[in-house]
PDB file as gemmi writes it, atoms N, CA and C in Angstrom:
CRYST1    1.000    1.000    1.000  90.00  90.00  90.00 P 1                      
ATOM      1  N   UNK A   1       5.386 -23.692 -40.519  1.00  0.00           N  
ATOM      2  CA  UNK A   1       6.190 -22.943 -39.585  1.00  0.00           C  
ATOM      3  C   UNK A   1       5.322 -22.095 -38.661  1.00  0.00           C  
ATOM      4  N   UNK A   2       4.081 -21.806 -39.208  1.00  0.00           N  
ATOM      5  CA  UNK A   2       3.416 -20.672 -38.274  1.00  0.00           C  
ATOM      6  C   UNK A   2       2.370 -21.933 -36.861  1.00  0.00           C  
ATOM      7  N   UNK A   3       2.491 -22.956 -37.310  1.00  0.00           N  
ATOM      8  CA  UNK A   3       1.823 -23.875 -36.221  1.00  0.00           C  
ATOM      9  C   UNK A   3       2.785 -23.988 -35.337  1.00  0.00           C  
ATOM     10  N   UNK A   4       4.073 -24.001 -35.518  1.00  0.00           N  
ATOM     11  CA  UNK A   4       5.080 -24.168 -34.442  1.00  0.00           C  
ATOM     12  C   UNK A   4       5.691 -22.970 -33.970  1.00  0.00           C  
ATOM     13  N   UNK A   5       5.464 -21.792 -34.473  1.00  0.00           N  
ATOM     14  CA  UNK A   5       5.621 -20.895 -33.323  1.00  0.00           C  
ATOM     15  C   UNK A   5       4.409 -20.600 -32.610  1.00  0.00           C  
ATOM     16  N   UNK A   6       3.277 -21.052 -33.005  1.00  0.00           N  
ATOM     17  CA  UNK A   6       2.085 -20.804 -32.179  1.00  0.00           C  
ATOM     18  C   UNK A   6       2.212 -21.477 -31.078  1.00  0.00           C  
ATOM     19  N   UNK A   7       2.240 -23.187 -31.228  1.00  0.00           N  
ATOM     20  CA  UNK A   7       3.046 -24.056 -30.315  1.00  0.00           C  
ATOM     21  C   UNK A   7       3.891 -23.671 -29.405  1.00  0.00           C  
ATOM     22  N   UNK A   8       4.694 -22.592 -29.894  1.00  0.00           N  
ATOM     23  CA  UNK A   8       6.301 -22.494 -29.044  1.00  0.00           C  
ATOM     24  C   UNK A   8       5.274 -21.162 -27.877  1.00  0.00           C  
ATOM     25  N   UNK A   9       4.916 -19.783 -28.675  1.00  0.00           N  
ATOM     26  CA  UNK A   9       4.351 -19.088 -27.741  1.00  0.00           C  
ATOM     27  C   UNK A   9       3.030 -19.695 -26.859  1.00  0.00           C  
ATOM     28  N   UNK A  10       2.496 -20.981 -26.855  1.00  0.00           N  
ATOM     29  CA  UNK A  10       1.799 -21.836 -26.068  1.00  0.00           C  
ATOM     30  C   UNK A  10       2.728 -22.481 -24.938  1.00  0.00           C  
ATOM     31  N   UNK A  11       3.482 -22.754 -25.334  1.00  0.00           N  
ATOM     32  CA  UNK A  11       4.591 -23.525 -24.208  1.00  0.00           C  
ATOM     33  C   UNK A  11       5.014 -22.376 -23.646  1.00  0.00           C  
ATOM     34  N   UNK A  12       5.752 -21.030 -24.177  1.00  0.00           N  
ATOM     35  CA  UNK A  12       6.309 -20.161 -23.480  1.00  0.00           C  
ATOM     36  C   UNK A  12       5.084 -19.146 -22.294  1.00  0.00           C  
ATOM     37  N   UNK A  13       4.097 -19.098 -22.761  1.00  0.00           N  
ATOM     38  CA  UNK A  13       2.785 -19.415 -22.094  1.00  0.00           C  
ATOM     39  C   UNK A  13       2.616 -19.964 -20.688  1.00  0.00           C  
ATOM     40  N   UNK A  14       2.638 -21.096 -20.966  1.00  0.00           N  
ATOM     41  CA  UNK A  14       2.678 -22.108 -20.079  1.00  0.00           C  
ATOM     42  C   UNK A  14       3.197 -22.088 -18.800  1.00  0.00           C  
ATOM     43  N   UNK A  15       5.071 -22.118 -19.610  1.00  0.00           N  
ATOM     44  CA  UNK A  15       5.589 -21.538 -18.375  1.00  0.00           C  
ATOM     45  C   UNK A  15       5.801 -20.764 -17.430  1.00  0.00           C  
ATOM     46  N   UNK A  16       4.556 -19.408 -18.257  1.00  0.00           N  
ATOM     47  CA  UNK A  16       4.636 -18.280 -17.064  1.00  0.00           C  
ATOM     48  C   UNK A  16       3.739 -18.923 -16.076  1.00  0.00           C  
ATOM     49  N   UNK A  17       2.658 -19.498 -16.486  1.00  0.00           N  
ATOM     50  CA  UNK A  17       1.781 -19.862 -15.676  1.00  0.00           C  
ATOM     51  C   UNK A  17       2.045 -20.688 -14.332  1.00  0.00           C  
ATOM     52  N   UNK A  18       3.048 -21.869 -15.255  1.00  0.00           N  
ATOM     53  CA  UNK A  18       3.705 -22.460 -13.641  1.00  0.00           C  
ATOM     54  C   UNK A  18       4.177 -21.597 -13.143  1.00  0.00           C  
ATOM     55  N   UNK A  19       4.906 -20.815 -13.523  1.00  0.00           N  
ATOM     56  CA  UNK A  19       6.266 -20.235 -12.346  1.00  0.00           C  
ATOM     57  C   UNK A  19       5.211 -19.349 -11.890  1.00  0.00           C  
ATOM     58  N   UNK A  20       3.774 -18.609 -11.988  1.00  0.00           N  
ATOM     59  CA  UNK A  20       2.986 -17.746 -11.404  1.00  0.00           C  
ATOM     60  C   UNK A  20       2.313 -18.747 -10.581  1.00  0.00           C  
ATOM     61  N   UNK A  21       1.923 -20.083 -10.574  1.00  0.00           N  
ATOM     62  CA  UNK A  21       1.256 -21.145  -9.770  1.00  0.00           C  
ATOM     63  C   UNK A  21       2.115 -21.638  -8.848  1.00  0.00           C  
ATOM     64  N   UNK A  22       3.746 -21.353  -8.678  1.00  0.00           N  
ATOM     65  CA  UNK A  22       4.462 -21.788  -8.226  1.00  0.00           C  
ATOM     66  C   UNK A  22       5.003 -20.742  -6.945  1.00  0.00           C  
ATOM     67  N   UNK A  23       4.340 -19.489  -7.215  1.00  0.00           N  
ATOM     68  CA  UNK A  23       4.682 -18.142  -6.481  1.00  0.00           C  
ATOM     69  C   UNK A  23       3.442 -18.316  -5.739  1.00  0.00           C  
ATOM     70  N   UNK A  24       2.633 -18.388  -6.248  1.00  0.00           N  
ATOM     71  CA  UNK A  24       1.226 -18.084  -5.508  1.00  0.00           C  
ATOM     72  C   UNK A  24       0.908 -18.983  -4.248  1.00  0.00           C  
ATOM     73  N   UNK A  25       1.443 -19.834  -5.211  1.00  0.00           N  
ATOM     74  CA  UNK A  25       1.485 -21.565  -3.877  1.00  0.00           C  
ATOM     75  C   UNK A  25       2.228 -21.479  -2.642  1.00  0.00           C  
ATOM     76  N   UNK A  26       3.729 -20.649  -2.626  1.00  0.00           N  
ATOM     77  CA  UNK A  26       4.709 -20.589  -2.032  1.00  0.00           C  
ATOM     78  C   UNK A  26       3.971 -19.468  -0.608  1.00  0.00           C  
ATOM     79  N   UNK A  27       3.598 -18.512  -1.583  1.00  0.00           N  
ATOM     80  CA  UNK A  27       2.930 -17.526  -0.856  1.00  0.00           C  
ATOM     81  C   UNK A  27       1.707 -17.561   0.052  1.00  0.00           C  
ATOM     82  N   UNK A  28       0.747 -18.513  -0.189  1.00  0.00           N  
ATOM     83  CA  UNK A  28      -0.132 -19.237   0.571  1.00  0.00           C  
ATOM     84  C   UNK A  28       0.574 -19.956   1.645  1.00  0.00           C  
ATOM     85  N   UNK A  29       1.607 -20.681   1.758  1.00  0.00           N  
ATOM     86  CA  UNK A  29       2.300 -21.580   2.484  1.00  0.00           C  
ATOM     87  C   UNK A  29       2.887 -20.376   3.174  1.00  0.00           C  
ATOM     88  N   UNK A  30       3.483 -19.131   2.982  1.00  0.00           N  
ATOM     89  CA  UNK A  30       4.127 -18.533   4.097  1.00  0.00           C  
ATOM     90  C   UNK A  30       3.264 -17.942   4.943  1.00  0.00           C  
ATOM     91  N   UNK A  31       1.611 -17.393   4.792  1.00  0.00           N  
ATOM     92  CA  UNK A  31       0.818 -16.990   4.788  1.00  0.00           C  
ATOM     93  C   UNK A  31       0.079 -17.931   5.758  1.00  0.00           C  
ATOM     94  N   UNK A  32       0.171 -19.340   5.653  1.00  0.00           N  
ATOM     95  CA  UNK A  32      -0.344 -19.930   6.882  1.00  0.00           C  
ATOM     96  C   UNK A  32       0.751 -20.245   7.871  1.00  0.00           C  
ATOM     97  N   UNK A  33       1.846 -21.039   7.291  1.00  0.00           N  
ATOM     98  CA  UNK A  33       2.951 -20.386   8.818  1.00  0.00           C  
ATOM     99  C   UNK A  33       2.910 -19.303   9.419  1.00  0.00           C  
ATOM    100  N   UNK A  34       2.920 -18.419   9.132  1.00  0.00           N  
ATOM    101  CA  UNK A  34       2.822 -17.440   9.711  1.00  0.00           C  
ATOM    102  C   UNK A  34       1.446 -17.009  10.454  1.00  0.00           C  
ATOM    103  N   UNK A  35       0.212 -17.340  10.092  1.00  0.00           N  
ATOM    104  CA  UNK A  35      -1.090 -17.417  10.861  1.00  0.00           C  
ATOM    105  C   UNK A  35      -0.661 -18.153  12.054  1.00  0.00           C  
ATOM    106  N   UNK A  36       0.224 -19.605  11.667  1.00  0.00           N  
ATOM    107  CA  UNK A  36      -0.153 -20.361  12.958  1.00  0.00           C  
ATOM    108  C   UNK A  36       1.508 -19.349  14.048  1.00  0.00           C  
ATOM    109  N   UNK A  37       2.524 -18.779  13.391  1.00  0.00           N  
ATOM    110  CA  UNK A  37       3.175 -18.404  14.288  1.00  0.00           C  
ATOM    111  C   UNK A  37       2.668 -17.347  15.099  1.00  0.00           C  
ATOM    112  N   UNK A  38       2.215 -16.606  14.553  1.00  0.00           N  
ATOM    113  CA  UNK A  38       1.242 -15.406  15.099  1.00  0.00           C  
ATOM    114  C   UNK A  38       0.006 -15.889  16.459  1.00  0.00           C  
ATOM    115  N   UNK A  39      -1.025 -16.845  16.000  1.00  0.00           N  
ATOM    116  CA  UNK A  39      -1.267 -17.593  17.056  1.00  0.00           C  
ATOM    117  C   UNK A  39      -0.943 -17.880  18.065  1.00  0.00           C  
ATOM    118  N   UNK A  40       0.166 -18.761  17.884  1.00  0.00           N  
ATOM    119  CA  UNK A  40       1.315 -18.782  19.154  1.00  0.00           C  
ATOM    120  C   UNK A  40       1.780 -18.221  20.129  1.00  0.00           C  
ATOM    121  N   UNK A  41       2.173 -16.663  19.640  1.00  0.00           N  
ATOM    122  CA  UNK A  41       2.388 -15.878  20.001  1.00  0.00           C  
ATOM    123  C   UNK A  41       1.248 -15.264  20.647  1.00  0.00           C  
ATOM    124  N   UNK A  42       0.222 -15.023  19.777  1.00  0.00           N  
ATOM    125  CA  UNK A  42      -0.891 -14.370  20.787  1.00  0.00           C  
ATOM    126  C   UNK A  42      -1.627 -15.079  22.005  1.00  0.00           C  
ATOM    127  N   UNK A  43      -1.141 -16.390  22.071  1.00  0.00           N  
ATOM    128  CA  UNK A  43      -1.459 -17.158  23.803  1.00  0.00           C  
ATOM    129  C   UNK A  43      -1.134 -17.174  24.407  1.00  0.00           C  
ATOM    130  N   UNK A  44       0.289 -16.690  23.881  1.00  0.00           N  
ATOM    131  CA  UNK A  44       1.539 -16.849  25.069  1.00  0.00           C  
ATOM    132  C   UNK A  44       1.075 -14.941  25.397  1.00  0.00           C  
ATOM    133  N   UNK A  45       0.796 -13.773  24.838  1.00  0.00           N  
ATOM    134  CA  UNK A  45       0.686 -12.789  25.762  1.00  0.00           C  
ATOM    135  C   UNK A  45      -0.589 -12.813  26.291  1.00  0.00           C  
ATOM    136  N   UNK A  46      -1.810 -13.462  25.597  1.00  0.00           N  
ATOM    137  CA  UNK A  46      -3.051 -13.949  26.397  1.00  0.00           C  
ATOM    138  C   UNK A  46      -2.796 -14.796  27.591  1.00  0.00           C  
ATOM    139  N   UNK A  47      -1.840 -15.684  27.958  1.00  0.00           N  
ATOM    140  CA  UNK A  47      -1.412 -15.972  29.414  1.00  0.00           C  
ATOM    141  C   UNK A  47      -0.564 -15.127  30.403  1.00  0.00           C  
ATOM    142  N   UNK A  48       0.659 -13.882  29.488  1.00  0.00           N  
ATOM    143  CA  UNK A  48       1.169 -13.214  30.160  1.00  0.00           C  
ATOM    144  C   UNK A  48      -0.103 -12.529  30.959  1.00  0.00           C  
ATOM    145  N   UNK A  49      -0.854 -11.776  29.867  1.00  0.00           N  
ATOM    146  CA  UNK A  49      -1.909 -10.793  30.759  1.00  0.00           C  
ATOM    147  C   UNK A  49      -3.091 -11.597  31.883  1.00  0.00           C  
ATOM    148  N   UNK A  50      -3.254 -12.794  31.621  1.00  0.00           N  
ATOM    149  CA  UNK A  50      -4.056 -13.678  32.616  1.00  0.00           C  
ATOM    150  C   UNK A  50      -3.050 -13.785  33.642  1.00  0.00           C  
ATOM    151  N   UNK A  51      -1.960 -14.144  33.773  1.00  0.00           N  
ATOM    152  CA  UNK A  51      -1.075 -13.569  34.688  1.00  0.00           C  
ATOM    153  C   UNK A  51      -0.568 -12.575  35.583  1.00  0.00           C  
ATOM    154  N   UNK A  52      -0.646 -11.537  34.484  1.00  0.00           N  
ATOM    155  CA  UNK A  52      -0.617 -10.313  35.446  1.00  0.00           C  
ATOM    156  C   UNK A  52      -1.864 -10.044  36.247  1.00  0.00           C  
ATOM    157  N   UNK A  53      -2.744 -10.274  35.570  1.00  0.00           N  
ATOM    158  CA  UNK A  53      -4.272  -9.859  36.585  1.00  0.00           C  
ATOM    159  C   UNK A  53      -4.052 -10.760  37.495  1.00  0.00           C  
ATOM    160  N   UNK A  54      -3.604 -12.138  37.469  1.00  0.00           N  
ATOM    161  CA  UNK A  54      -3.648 -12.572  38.959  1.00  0.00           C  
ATOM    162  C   UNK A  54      -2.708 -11.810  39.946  1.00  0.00           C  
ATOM    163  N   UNK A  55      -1.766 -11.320  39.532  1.00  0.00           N  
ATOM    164  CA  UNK A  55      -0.392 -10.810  40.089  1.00  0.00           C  
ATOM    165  C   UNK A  55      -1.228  -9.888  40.689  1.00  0.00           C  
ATOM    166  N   UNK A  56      -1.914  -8.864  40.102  1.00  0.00           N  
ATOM    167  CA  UNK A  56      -2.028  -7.641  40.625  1.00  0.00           C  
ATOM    168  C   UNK A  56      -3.301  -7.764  41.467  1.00  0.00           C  
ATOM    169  N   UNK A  57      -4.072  -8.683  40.951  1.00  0.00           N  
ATOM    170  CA  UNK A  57      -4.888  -9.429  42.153  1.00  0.00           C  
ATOM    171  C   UNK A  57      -4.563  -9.506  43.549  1.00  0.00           C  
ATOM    172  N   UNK A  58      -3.980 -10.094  43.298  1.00  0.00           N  
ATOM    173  CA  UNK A  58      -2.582 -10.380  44.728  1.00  0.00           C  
ATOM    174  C   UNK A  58      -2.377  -9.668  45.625  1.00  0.00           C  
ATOM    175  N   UNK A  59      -1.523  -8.308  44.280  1.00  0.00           N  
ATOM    176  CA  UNK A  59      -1.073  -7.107  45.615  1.00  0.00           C  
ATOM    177  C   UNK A  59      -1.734  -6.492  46.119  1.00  0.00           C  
ATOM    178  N   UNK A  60      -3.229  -6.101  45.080  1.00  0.00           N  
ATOM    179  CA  UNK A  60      -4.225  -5.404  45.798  1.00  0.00           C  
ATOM    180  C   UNK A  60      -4.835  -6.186  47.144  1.00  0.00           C  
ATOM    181  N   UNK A  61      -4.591  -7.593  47.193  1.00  0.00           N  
ATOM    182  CA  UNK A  61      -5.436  -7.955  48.337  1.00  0.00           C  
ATOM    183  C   UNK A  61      -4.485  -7.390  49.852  1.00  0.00           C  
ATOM    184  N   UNK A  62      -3.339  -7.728  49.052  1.00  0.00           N  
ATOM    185  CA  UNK A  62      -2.358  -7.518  50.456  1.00  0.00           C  
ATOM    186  C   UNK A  62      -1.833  -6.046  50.609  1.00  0.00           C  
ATOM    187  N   UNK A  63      -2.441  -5.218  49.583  1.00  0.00           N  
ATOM    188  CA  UNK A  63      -2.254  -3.729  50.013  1.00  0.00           C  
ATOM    189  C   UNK A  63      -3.087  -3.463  50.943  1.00  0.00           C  
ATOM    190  N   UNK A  64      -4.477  -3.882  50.709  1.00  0.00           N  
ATOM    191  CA  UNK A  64      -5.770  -4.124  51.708  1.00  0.00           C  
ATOM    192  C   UNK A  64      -5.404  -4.104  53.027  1.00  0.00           C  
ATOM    193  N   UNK A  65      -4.841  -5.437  53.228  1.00  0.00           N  
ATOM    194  CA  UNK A  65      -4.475  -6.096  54.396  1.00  0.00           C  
ATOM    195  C   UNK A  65      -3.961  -4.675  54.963  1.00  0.00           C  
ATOM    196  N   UNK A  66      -2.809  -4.210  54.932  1.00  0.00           N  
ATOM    197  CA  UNK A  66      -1.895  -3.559  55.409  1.00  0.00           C  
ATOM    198  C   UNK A  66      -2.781  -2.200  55.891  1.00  0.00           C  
TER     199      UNK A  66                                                      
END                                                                             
């Protein structure tokens, strides 16, 4: 009897381990979605602001002018 509850707290064991390999995994995976959404995002305001400098490029030339 004492080999099979050793057994049993080995299996019950076990299963923490998946369900902790199963969190950790999940958590890596939101952890790179989210790298690449973040990315995304930071090109799109790295073109807003390459944008605006042309914009304001612009007005300064034609404030010039005037």
């Amino acid at each position: 009897m004492v080999v099979g509850e050793v057994i049993a707290e080995i299996g019950q064991i076990g299963l923490w381990l998946q369900a902790l390999g199963i969190v950790i995994v999940l958590a890596i995976v939101f952890q790179i979605i989210s790298f690449i959404y973040n990315r995304r995002r930071m090109k799109q305001i790295h073109q807003i602001r390459k944008d605006m400098r042309r914009i304001e490029s612009k007005i300064d030339k034609l404030v010039k002018r005037k």
